[in-house]
C-alpha positions in Angstrom: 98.6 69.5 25.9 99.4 70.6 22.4 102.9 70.8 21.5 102.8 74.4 20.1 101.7 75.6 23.3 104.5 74.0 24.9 107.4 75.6 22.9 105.4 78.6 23.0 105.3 78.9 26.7 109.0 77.9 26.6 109.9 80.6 24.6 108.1 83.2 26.5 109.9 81.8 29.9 113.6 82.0 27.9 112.6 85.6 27.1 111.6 86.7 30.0 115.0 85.4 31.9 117.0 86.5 28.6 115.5 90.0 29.4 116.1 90.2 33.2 119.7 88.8 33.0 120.0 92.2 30.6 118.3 94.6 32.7 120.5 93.2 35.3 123.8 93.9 33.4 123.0 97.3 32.9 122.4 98.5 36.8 125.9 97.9 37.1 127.4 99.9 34.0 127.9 103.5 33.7 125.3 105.9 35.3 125.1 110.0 34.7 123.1 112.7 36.2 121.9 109.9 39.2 122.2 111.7 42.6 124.1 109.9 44.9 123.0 108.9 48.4 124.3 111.2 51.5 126.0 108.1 52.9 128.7 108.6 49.9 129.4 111.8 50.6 132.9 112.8 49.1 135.6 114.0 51.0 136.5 117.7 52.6 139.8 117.5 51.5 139.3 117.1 47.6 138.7 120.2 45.9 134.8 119.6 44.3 136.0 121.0 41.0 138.7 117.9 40.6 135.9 115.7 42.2 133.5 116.0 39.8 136.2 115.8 36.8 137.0 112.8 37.8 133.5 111.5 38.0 132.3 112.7 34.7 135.4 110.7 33.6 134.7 107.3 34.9 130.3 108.3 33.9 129.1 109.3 36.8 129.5 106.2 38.7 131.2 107.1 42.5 132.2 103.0 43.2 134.3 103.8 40.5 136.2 106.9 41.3 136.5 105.7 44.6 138.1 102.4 43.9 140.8 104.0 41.4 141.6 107.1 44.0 141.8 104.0 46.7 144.1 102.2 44.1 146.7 105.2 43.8 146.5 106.0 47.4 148.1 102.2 47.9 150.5 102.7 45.4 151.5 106.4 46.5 150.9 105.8 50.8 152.8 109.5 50.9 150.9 111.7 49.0 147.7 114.1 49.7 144.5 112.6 49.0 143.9 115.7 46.3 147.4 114.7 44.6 145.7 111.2 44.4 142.4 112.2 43.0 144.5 114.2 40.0 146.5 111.5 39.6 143.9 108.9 38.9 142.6 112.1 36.6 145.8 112.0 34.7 146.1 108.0 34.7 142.5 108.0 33.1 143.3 110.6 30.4 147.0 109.0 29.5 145.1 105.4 29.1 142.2 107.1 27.1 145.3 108.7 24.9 147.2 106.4 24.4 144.6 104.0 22.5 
């Protein structure tokens, strides 16, 4: 076989796993306007208005929000689940400040 076709169909092969490993990087970034699933419904006793602030803060991306409201609910085991959502609000917006 001809040496040119060799690298040739090398290079194809690296491109084509180059390009995957990128597609794959980007399903787990930010993601806006995707409807969520029913199964990640948020909870009753969040108002929706602070709900979807924090969301369009952290892009749209629900794992998100919910790991930093879980985060300050650890740290703060004796207040509301609405005081923890506007905290993690204010926590983004100080951090986004402050920089």
């Amino acid at each position: 076989m001809d040496l040119s076709l060799l690298l040739a169909i090398a290079l194809l092969v690296a491109l084509f796993v180059w390009l995957n490993r990128r597609q794959r990087g980007r399903r787990g970034g930010y993601r806006i306007n995707t409807p969520e699933p029913a199964t990640t419904a948020p909870p009753r006793s969040v108002r929706g208005r602070t709900q979807r602030e924090l969301l369009r803060l952290v892009g749209g991306n629900r794992a998100v929000a919910d790991r930093l409201v879980e985060q300050v609910q650890l740290r703060n085991p004796n207040h509301s689940e609405q005081w923890c959502w506007e905290k993690a609000i204010y926590d983004i917006q100080r951090d986004r400040h402050s920089s």
